[in-house]
C-alpha positions in Angstrom: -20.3 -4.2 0.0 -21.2 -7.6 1.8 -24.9 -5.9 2.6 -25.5 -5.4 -1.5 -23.8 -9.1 -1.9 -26.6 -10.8 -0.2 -29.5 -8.6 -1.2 -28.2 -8.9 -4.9 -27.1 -12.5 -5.0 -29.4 -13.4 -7.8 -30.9 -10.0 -8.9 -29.6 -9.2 -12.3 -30.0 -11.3 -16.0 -26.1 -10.4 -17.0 -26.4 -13.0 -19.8 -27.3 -10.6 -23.2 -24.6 -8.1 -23.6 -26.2 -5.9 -26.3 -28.8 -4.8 -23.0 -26.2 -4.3 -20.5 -24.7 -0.5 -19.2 -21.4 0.2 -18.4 -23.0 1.2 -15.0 -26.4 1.3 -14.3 -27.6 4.1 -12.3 -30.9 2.6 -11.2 -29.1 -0.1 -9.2 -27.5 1.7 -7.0 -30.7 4.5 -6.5 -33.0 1.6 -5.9 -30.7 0.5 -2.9 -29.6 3.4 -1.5 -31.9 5.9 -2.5 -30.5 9.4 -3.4 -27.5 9.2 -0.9 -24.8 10.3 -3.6 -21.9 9.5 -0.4 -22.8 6.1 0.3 -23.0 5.1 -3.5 -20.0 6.9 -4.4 -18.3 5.0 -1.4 -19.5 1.3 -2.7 -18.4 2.6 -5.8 -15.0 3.2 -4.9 -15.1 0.0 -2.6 -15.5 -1.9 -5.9 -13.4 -0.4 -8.2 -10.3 -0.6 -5.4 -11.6 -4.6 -5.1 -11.7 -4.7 -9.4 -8.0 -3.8 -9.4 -6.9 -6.5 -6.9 -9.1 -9.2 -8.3 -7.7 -8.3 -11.9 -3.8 -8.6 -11.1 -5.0 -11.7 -8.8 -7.0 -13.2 -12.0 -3.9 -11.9 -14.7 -1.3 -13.9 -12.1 -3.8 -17.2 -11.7 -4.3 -17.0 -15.6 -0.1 -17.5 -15.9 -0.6 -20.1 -13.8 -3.0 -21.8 -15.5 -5.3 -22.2 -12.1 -8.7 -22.1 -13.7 -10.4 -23.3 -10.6 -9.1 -20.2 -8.3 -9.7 -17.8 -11.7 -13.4 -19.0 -11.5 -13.8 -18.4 -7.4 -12.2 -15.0 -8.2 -14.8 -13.8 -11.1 -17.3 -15.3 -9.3 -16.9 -12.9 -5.9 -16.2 -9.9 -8.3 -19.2 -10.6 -10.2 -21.0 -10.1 -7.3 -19.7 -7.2 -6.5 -19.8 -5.6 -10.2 -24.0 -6.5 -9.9 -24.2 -4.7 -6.9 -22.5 -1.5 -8.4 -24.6 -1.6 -11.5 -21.4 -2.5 -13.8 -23.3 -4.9 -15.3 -20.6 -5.2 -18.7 -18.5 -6.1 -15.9 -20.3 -9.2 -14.4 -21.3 -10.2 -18.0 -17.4 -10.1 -18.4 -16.7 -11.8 -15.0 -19.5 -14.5 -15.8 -17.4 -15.6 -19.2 -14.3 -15.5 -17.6 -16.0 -18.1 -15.1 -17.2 -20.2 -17.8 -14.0 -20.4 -19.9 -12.3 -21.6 -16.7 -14.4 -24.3 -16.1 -13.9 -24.9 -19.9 -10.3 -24.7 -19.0 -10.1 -22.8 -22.5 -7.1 -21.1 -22.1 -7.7 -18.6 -25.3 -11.6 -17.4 -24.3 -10.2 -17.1 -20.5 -7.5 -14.6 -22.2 -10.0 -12.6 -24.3 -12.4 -12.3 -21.7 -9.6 -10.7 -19.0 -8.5 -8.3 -21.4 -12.1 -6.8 -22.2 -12.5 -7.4 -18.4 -10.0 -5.0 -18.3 -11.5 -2.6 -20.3 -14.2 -2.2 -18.8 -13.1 -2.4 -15.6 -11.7 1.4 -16.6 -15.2 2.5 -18.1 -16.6 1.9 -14.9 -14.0 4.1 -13.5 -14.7 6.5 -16.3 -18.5 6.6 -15.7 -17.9 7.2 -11.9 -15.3 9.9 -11.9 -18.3 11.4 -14.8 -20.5 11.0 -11.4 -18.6 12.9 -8.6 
């Protein structure tokens, strides 16, 4: 994952959610060509690192620690734009926001459609094997 990371640091607008896909294809093709093993790998790379970043957010949001929620989205975002799941980093990118807003009620929203789509990224890969 840290070789997409750098490549993709700045790559993808995630700010208009009506243009955004649950997973983009093209991302990952345009990386790594047609070499299905090595994208279904980074795949499963992310969505292992998506479940530990969610409990970690879920645990830091009872906490009320809005700075460490906001490092957290931030490194998952960057892993969700180098997957493709670009709901996800649109998701990731409001959590950030509404931590740095420290508003407690958008932060909330935003995890649980995180959430959610978190699992239709899971949904479109296992489509994919």
């Amino acid at each position: 994952m840290k070789n997409l990371k750098i490549q993709l640091r700045n790559g993808m607008d995630v700010s208009n959610l009506d243009n955004l896909q649950v997973l983009n294809e093209q991302v990952m093709l345009e990386l790594l060509g047609d070499d299905t093993t090595e994208i279904n790998s980074f795949r499963q790379q992310f969505l292992q690192q998506a479940k530990s970043s969610l409990q970690k957010i879920a645990a830091l949001y009872r906490e009320q620690q809005f700075k460490q929620i906001k490092d957290e989205a931030h490194y998952l975002k960057t892993s969700a734009k180098a997957i493709g799941a670009e709901r996800c980093a649109y998701y990731l990118q409001q959590i950030e926001d509404a931590s740095l807003a420290l508003d407690k009620v958008q932060c909330k929203q935003h995890i649980q459609t995180l959430s959610e789509e978190i699992k239709g990224v899971f949904r479109a890969c296992s489509s994919q094997t």
